[in-house]
C-alpha atoms as one frame of an Amber mdcrd trajectory, in Angstrom:
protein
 151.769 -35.366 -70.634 152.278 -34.312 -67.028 148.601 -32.895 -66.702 146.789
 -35.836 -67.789 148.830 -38.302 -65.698 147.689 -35.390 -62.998 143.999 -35.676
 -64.122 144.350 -39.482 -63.751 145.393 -39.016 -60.452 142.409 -36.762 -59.269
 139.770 -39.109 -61.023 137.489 -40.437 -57.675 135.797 -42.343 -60.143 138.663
 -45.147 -60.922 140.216 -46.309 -57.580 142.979 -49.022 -57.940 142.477 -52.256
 -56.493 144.380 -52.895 -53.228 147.686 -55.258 -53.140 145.527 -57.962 -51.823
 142.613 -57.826 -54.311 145.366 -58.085 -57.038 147.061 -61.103 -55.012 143.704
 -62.817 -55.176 142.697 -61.816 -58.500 139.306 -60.655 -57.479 139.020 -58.130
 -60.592 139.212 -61.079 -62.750 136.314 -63.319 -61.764 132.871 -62.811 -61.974
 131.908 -63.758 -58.372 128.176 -63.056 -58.967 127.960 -66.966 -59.427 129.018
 -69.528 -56.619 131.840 -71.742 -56.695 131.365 -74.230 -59.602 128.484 -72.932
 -61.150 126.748 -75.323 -63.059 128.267 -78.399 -61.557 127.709 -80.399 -58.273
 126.512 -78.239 -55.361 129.227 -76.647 -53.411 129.799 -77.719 -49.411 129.532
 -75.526 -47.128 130.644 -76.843 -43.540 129.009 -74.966 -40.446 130.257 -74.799
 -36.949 128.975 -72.754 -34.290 130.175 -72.183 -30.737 127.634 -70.109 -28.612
 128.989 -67.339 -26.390 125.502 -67.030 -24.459 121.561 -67.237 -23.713 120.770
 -63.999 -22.997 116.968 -64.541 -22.227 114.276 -66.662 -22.401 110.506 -65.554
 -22.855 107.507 -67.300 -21.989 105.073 -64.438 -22.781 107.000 -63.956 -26.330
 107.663 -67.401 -26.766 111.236 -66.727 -27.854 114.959 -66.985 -26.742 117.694
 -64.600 -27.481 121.011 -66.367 -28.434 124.655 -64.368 -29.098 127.164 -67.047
 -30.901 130.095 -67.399 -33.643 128.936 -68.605 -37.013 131.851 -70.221 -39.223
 131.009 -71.094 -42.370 133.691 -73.299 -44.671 133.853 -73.725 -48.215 136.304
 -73.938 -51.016 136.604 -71.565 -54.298 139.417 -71.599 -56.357 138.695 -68.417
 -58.076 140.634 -67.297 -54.323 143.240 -69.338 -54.600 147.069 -67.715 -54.632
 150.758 -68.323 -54.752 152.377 -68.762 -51.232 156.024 -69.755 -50.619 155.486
 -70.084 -46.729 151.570 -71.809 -47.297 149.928 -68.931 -45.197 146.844 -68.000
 -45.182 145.618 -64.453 -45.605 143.147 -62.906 -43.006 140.900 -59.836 -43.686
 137.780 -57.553 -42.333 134.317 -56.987 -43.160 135.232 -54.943 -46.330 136.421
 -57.893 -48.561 132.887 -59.687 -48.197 131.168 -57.388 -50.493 133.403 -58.210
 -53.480 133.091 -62.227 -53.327 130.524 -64.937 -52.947 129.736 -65.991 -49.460
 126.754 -68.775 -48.579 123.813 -66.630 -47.764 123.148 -68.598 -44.678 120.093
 -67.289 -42.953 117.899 -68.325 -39.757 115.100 -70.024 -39.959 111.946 -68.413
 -37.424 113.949 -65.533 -36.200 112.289 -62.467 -35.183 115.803 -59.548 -34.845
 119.709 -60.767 -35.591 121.944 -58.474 -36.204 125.601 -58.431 -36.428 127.982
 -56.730 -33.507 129.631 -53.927 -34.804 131.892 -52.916 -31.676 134.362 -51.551
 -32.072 134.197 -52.305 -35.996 131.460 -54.929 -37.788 132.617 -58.648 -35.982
 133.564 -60.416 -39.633 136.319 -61.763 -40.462 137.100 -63.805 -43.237 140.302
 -66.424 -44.241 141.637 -67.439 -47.396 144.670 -70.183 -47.771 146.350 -70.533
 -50.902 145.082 -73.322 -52.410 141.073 -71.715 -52.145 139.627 -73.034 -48.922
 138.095 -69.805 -47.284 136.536 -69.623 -43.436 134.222 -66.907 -42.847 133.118
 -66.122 -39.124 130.503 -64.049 -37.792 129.007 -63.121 -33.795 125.665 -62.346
 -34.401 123.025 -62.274 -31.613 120.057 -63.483 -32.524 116.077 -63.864 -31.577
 114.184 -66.212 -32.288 111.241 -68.426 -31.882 111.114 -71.566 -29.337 107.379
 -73.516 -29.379 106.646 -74.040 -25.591 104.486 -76.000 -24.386 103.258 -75.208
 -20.610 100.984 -77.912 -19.151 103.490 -78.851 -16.922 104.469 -75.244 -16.347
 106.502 -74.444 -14.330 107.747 -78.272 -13.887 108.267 -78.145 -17.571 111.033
 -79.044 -19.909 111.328 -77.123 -23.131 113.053 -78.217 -26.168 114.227 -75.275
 -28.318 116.233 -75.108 -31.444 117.743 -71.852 -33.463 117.160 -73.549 -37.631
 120.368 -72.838 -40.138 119.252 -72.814 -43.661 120.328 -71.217 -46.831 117.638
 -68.834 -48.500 118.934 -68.801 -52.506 120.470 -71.737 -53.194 118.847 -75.222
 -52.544 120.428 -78.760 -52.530 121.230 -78.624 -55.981 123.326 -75.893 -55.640
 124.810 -75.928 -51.787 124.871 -78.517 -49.274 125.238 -77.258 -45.664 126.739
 -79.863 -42.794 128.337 -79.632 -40.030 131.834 -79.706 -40.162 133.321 -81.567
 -37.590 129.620 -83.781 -36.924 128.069 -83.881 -33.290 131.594 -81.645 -32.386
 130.725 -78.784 -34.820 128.392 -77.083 -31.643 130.419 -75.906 -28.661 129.267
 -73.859 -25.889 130.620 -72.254 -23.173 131.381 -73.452 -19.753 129.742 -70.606
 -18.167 126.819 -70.447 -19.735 123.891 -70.040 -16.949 120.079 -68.604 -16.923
 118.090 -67.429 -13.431 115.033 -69.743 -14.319 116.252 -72.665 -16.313 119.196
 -75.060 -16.393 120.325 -75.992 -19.734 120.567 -79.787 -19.496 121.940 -80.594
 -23.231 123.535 -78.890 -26.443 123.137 -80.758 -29.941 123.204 -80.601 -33.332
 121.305 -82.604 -35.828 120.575 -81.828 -39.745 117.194 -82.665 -42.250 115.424
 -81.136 -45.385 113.142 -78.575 -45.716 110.702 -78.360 -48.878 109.530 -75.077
 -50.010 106.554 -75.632 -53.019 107.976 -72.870 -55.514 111.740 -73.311 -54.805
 112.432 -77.189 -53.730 114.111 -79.027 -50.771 116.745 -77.120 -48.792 119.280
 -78.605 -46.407 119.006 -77.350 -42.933 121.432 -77.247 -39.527 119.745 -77.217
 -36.326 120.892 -76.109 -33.016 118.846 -78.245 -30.317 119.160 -77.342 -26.900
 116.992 -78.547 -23.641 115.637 -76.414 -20.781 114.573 -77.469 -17.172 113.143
 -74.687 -14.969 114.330 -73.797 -11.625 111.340 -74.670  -9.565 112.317 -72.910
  -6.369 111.132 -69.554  -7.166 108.095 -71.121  -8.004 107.730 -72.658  -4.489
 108.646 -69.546  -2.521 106.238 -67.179  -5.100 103.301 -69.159  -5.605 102.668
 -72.690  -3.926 104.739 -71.802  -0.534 101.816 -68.746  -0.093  99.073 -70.739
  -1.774  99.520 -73.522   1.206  99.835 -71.188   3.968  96.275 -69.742   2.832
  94.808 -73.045   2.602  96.139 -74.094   6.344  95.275 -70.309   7.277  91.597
 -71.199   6.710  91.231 -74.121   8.876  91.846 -71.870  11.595  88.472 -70.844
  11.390  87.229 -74.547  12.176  89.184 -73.757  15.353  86.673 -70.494  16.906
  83.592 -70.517  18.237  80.809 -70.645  15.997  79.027 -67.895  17.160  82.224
 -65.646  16.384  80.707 -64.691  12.949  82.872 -61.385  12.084  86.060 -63.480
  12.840  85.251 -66.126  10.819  83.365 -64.328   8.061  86.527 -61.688   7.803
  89.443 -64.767   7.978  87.400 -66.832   5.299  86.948 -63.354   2.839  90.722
 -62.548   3.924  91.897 -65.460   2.385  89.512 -65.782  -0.450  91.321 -62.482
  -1.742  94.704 -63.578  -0.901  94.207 -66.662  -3.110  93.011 -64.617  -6.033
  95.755 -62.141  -5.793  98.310 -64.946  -6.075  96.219 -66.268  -8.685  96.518
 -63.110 -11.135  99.915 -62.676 -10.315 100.755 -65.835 -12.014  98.481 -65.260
 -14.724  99.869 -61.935 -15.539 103.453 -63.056 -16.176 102.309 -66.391 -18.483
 101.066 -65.974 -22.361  96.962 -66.587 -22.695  97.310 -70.368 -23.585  93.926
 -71.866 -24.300  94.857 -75.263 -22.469  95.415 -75.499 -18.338  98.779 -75.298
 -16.704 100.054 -77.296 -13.850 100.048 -74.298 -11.770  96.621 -73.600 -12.265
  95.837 -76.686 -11.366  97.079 -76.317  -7.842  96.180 -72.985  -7.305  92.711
 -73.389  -8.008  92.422 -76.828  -6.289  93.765 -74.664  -3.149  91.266 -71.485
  -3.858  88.395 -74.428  -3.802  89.789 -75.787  -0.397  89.440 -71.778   0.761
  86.349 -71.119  -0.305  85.038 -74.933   0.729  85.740 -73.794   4.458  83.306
 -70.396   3.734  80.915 -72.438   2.822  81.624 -74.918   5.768  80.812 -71.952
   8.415  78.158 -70.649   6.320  76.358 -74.287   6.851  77.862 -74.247  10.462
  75.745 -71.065  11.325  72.442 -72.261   9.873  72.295 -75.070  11.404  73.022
 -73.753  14.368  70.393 -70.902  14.626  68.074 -73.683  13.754  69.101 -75.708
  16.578  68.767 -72.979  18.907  65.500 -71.865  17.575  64.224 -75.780  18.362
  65.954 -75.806  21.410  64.058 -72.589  22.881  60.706 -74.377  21.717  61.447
 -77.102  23.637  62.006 -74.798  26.937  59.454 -72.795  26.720  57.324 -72.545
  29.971  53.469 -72.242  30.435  54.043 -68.282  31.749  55.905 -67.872  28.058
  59.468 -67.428  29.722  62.711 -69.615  27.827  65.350 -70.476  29.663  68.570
 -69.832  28.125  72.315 -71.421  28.429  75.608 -69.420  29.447  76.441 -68.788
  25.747  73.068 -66.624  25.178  73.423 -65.176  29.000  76.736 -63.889  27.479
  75.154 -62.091  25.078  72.773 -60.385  27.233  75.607 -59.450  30.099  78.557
 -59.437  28.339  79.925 -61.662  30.957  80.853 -65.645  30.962  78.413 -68.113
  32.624  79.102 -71.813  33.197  76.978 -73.948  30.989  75.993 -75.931  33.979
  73.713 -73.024  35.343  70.405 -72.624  34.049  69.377 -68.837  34.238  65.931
 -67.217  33.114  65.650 -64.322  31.545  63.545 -62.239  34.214  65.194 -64.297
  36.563  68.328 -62.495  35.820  66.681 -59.203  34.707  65.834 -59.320  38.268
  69.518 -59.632  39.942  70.798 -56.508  37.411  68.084 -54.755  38.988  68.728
 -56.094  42.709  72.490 -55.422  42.217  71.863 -51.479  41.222  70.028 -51.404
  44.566  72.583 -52.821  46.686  75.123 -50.525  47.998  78.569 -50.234  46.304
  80.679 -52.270  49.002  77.844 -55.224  48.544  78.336 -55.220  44.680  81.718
 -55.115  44.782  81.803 -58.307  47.046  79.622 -60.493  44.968  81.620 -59.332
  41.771  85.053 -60.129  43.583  82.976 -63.558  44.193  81.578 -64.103  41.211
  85.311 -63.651  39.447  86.557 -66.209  41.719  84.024 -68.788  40.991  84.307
 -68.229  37.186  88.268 -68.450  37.092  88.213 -71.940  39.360  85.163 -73.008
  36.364  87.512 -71.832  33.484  90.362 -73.981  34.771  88.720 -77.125  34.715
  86.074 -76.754  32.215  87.952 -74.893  29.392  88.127 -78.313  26.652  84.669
 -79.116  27.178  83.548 -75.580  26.617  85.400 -74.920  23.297  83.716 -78.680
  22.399  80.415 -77.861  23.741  80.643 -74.571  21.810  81.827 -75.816  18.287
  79.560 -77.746  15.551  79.522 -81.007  15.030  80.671 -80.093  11.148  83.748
 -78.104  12.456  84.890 -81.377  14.638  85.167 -83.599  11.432  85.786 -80.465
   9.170  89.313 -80.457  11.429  90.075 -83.866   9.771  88.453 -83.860   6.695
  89.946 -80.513   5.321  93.762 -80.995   6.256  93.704 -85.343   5.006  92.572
 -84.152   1.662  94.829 -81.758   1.244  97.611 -83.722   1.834  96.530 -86.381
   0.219  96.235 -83.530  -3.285  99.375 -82.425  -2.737 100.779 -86.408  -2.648
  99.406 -86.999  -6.189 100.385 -83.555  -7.466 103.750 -83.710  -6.714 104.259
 -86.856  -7.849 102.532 -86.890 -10.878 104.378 -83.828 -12.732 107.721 -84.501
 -10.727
């Protein structure tokens, strides 16, 4: 009757297949099973063509990968009549109702498939059964670095292809078109690494409860960019090292300049130091990095230690010297440096002055009128500026340690001679 056929119609439960399910005859295989269950195992050909690297973490130890996976197999359960032999293209919704390879990646930490503007499937099926089924999926996953040579390193990475069901009895992935299954494209580019080569290669993978498993890898190779490297850490780290041989260069008995420059860049050196270490993962072995770093916070802290010996010795060699000078009435003579101290004023190392000696002329000098003083001071200037031209080198010598003359050779030969067998051992 006319109300039942009205009923029919309003029944949500029962929805009719559409034109193309009927065309493929989905409603009348059971596609729970794979193609040619119970017979040899079914290929599956895989190519892959990666759209980009999006990122590359040392702290994580991963790499984040966006790429079209095309999978290629053959069921004739999907085969259909075509005068014109054309294939048939559809969307996500078709995948639900047949058997695709469950293809899955090996070590990955997030994937997911892009769904803008609608899910990124699509799926092909020719008339005589051969199907194609792409995806873009982005994808995380893990990459085992090794950083001993960091940050001259090389990595060698590789995203793992493998089905998670069905094992080589019952698929067999390859690549479909061999070493030209992987393509990549031409503008591909990271800000610390250069990706020197793209392969593919296959192998086996035995699980103890399930059995051996065919798997696709994707092998890639990546060479850092060592230039920010050089400007960030071992550009500053030299300039610290040559910034504390200036020290070997002032007088010795300049102790807050040299104390302050050798603490100065002491610090510096350690706050390079932790900035490195903060942006690395806590490996338990040493990195290249560290190796020159702390090789150039030794060289730092070797010329603290260098003054720190310097002044000793030298208030023991004054100390010795005085003893040797002293005088029956208990009065030392003492050299222009020491007169400095007591006057504030510069006194040519030639002259010999003693302390009451020149307790004496303060006192005669405050008795003198002002015109007198200010003629022996106008004097006295003179005599010192026509001393300072001409004896200027053999002061700074005559006022520097022995240790700081071969410290000025030493320091700066091994250095360079470090940074020879550094750079050309990890280069």
């Amino acid at each position: 009757s006319k109300r039942e056929i009205k009923m029919r119609k309003l029944d949500s439960t029962k929805v009719r297949p559409l034109k193309s399910e009927q065309l493929l005859r989905i409603e009348d295989h059971d596609f729970a099973l794979r193609p040619g269950f119970g017979g040899s195992p079914i290929p599956v050909g895989i190519d892959v063509q990666v759209e980009s690297i999006d990122s590359i973490s040392e702290v994580d130890m991963d790499f984040t990968m966006t790429l079209y996976l095309r999978h290629y197999w053959k069921d004739e359960r999907l085969s259909f009549r075509s005068n014109k032999n054309k294939s048939m293209t559809f969307d996500g919704r078709l995948i639900k109702k047949i058997w695709v390879p469950d293809v899955f990646f090996v070590h990955s930490k997030r994937s997911f498939i892009h769904d803008t503007t609608v899910e990124n499937v699509m799926l092909r099926v020719y008339p005589d059964g051969n199907v194609l089924f792409s995806l873009r999926i982005t994808v995380s996953a893990m990459c085992f670095m090794d950083f001993s040579r960091f940050p001259l390193d090389t990595q060698n990475c590789s995203l793992e292809l493998e089905s998670y069901a069905y094992n080589e009895d019952d698929l067999m992935l390859y690549w479909k078109h061999g070493n030209k299954s992987l393509s990549t494209d031409e503008h591909i580019s990271l800000s610390q690494f250069f990706i020197e080569e793209f392969s593919a290669s296959s192998g086996l993978a035995f699980y103890s409860s399930t059995g051996w498993y065919n798997r696709l890898f994707i092998n890639f190779a990546l060479r850092r960019h060592i230039f920010f490297f050089v400007l960030q850490s071992y550009f500053p780290a030299m300039l610290m090292v040559m910034l504390s041989w200036v020290s070997f260069w002032i007088d010795r008995r300049a102790v807050p300049a040299r104390v302050s420059l050798g603490i100065t860049t002491v610090l510096t050196m350690s706050t390079i130091m932790t900035g490195v270490s903060a942006s690395m993962p806590q490996v338990s072995y040493i990195k290249a990095v560290d190796v020159y770093l702390w090789i150039s916070f030794l060289f730092v802290f070797l010329s603290v230690i260098e003054y720190a010996a310097v002044n000793y010795l030298t208030t023991i060699e004054e100390r010795k010297q005085l003893k040797k000078r002293g005088k029956a009435s208990g009065m030392y003579s003492i050299d222009a440096v020491q007169a400095m101290a007591f006057d504030g004023c510069f006194h040519d190392t030639d002259v010999d002055m003693d302390l009451p000696a020149f307790s004496d002329r303060c006192e005669e000098n405050e008795s003198q009128p002002p015109s007198a003083s200010i003629s022996n001071v106008d004097t006295t200037r003179i005599k010192r500026k026509r001393s300072l031209k001409g004896n200027v080198g053999r002061i700074i010598l005559q006022n520097n340690h022995v240790i700081d003359t071969y410290s000025r050779i030493i320091f700066p030969s091994v250095y360079i001679v470090f940074n020879f067998f550094y750079w050309g051992l990890y280069i």
